[in-house]
N, C-alpha and C positions, 0 to 999 in steps of 0.2 A: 732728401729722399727717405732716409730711417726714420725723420720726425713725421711726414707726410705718414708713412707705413704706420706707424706707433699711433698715428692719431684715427687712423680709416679702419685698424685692429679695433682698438678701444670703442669708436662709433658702434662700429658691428655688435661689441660686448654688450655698448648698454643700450642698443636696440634687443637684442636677445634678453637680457635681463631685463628688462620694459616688459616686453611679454609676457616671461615668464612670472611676473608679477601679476599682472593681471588677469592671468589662467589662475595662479595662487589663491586668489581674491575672488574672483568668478566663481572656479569649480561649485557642484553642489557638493561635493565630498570633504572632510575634514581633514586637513593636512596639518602634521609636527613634523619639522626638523629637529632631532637631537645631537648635540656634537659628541665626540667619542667618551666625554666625561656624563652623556646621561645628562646633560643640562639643553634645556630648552632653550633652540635658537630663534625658532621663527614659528608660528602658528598662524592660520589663517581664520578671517570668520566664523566658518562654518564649523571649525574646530571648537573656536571658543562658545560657540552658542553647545554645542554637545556636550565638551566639556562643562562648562558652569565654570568658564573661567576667564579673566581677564590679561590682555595680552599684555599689557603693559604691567603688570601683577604675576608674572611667571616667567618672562625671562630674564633666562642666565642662570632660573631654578631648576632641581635635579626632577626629575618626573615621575621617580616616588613617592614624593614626597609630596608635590602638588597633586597628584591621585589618590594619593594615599584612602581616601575617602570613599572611594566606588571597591576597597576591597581586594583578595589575593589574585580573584582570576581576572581582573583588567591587569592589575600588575605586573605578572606573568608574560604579559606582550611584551615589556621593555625587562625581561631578561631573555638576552644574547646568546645566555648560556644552553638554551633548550633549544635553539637551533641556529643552523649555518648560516642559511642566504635569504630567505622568504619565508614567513611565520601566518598562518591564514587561521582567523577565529569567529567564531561567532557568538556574542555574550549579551545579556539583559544587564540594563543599570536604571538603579533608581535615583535622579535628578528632578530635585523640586518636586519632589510625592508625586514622579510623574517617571512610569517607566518606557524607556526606551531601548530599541534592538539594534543592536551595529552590527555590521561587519567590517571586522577591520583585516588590515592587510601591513603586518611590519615587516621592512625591508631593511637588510643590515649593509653599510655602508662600507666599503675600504678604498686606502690609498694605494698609488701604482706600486707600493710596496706589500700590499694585500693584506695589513693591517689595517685593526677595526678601526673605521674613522665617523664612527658616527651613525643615525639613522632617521629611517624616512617611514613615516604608521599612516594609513591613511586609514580615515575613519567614514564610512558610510551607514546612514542611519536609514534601515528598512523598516522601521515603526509601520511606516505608512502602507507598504509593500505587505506585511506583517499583516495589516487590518484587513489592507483586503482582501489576498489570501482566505484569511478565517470568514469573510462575511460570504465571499465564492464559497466555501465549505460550507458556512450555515444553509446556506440559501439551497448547497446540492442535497442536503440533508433532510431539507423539508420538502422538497420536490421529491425525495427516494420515499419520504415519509407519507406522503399526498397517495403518490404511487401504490405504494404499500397498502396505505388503506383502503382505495379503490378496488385493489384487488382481494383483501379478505372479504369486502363488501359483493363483489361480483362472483364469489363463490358459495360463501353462506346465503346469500338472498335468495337464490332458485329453491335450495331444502327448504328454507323458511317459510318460502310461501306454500308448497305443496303440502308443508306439515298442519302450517295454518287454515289453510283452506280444509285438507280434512276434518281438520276439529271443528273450525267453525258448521261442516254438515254432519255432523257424531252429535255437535250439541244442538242444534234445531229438529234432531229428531230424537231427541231424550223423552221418555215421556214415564213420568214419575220415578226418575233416578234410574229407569230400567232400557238397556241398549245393547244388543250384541256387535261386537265388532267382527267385523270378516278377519279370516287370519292374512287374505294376499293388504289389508288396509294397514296394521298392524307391521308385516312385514315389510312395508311400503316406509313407512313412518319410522322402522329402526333402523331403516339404511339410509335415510335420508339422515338420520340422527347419528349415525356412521360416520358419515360422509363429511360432516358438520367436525367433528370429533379428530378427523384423520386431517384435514386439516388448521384447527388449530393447533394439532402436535407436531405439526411438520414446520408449522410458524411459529412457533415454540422454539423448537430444531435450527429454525433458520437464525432466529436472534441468540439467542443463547444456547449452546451444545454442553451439555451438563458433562463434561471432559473429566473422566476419571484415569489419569495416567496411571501405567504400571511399567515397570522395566522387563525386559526379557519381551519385545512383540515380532516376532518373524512375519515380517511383510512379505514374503512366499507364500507362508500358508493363507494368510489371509486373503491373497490373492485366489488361490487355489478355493478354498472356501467360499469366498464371494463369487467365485467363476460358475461352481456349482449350484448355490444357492439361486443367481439367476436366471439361469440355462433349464433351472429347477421350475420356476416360476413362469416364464417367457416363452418357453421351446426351445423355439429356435433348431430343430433336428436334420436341415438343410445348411447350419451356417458351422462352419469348420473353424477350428483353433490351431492357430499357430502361438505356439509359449517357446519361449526363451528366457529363462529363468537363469541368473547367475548366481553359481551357486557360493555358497559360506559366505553369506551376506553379513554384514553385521547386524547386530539386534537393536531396537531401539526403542525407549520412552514412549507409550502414545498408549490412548484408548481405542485397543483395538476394535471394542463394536464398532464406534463411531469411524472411524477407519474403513471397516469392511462397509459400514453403511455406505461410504462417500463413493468405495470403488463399486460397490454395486448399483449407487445411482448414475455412473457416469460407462457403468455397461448396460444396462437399461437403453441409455438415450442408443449406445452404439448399435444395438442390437437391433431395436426396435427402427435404426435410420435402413437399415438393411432389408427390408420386409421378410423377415426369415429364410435369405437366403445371402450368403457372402461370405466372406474369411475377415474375424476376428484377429486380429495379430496382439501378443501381449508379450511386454519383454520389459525387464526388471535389470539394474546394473546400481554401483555404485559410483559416483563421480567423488573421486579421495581429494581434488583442488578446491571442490566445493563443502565436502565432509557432507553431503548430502545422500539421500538412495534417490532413488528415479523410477517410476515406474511409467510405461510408454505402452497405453490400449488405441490402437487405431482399427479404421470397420472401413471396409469395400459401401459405404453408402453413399448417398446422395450428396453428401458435403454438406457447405454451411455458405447460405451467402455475406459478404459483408456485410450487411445490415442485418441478419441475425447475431453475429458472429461478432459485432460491439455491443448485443445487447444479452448476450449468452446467461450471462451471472445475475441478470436480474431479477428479482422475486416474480412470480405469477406472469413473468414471459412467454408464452409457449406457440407452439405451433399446432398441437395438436389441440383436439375439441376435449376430448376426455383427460385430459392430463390437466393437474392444478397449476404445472410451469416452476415448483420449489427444487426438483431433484440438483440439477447444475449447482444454483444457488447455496443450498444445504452442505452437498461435496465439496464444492470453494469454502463455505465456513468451518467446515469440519479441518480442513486440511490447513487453514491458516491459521487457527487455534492452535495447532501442531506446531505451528512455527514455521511451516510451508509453504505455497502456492500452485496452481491448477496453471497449466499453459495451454490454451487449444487451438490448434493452428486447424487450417486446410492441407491434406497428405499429397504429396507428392504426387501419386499417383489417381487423386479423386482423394474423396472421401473424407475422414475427418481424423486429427490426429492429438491425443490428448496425451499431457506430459504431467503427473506428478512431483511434488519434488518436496521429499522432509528429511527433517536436518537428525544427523544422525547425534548429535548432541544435541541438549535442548536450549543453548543459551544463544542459536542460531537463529534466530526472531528477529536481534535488531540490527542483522546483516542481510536483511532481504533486499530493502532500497537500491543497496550497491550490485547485490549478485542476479536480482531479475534482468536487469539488462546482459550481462555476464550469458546468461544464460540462454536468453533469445539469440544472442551470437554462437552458441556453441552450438546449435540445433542444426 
């Protein structure tokens, strides 16, 4: 009965171990076993095709030693000492003048005694993933770019032809270099030449924001300023302010023109969704877990439907006939140059609701990734 037992045990074993050979061998991913000395026990295929190495040529060798060649930060995964349980990386190597992207994933090994007994890397090559990513990107890039020109195209054409067409009847009725021009033809002609003018500087604006930081910028007053400056421009002598301002805000790095331009393009849009009549609400706060300020302008208007509301940010968007469709667009680049982003939701109660957010240090840029989603939860 023990030897029957001992022999349907071991069956079991090396059906399991059958498998798990074969998954070994199979996977698309790059598997190394290292025993606790740091020497290579077993590697599979797809390992050694990544590596540039041969199996029968590496083990029972230490795996610095056979890496040695791709350099410190591949290295660095087969030390134990820079972490506990799971080590997660993402690294380029150049193999046969040919580079490739991993991601790997090293796992530290112990005995029922919970010492280190070894470990398990596994290696995944997103080269490919990699490419196409970028070519998804290229290809969004020339479509925004397509885009884009359509629309400085569909804005300059109208002045052009009115400017054109006048001259061409100025010069058919020239007559011996002698021609008076009407002043309303004249005035015609300079605002069309305006108009031409006002927006290449706003597409100017949009690609490039000539971002002159200074320290010491009180995002209250600016606030306060741009509120005025609008209200100044706009009317608006039916729509009421609700402010909430917190106060001894801390001060922060930024070019406040372009700052106050951004908050005044995105009370523009509010103001104007209200037909001059509604409650503005504006209310400013710090968030100390994000080290960010926050500033939150919401309007009593009409809202925004989904399908404007994915295309908000887009250059030459708009909905209205007289507008060029840059102001959103402009605000979003101004405030991300900042180190920030623009969040605009539909308000609870109607309407529209739009969130600022810049970093009250300035080396808060390349912790965006992580904290926008952070921040769509906290709203």
């Amino acid at each position: 009965m023990y030897l029957a037992a001992t022999t349907q045990n071991r069956l079991v074993h090396l059906v399991k171990e059958d498998e798990y050979k074969e998954y070994f061998e199979s996977t698309t991913n790059g598997i190394i076993h290292l025993d606790r000395e740091m020497r290579i026990k077993s590697l599979n295929r797809e390992a050694e095709r990544i590596g540039g190495v041969d199996h029968s040529a590496v083990i029972g060798k230490r795996a610095e030693i056979i890496f040695r060649k791709y350099g410190e930060q591949f290295l660095k995964i087969f030390d134990v000492s820079e972490y506990e349980d799971i080590k997660t990386a993402n690294i380029s190597l150049k193999i046969n003048d040919q580079i490739i992207y991993l991601h790997i994933d090293a796992l530290r090994l112990v005995d029922s005694l919970g010492d280190f007994n070894g470990m398990i890397v596994i290696l995944q090559d997103v080269s490919a993933v990699r490419a196409a990513i970028k070519q998804i990107q290229t290809t969004q890039m020339l479509v925004s770019l397509g885009e884009l020109a359509a629309g400085v195209a569909h804005h300059v054409r109208t002045p052009l032809t009115t400017i054109s067409g006048y001259l061409q009847v100025m010069l058919g009725r020239i007559d011996d270099d002698k021609y008076t021009v009407r002043r309303d033809v004249l005035e015609t002609l300079l605002g069309e030449v305006s108009y031409i003018n006002d927006v290449v500087k706003e597409l100017i604006l949009f690609a490039k924001p000539p971002v002159q930081k200074e320290p010491g910028v009180d995002l209250n007053r600016l606030l306060e300023e741009a509120l005025l400056l609008s209200f100044k421009e706009l009317g608006g002598e039916k729509i009421n302010i609700n402010k909430e301002l917190a106060k001894n805000l801390p001060i922060i790095t930024a070019d406040k023109n372009l700052i106050k331009q951004a908050i005044m393009n995105i009370m523009q849009n509010a103001i104007e969704s209200m037909d001059g009549e509604g409650v503005l609400s504006i209310k400013s706060w710090m968030n100390a877990e994000l080290s960010m300020l926050v500033l939150a302008i919401n309007d009593t208007g009409a809202g925004i439907t989904p399908e404007i509301l994915s295309r908000i940010f887009e250059p030459f968007y708009t909905t209205k006939l007289d507008r060029v469709g840059l102001g959103l667009p402009i605000a979003n680049r101004i405030i991300t140059e900042h180190g920030g982003f623009v969040n605009i939701s539909v308000g609870e109660k109607g309407g529209t609701k739009v969130h600022i957010y810049l970093p009250i240090v300035d080396d808060c840029t390349n912790r965006l990734a992580v904290v926008h989603q952070q921040i769509l939860n906290l709203q």
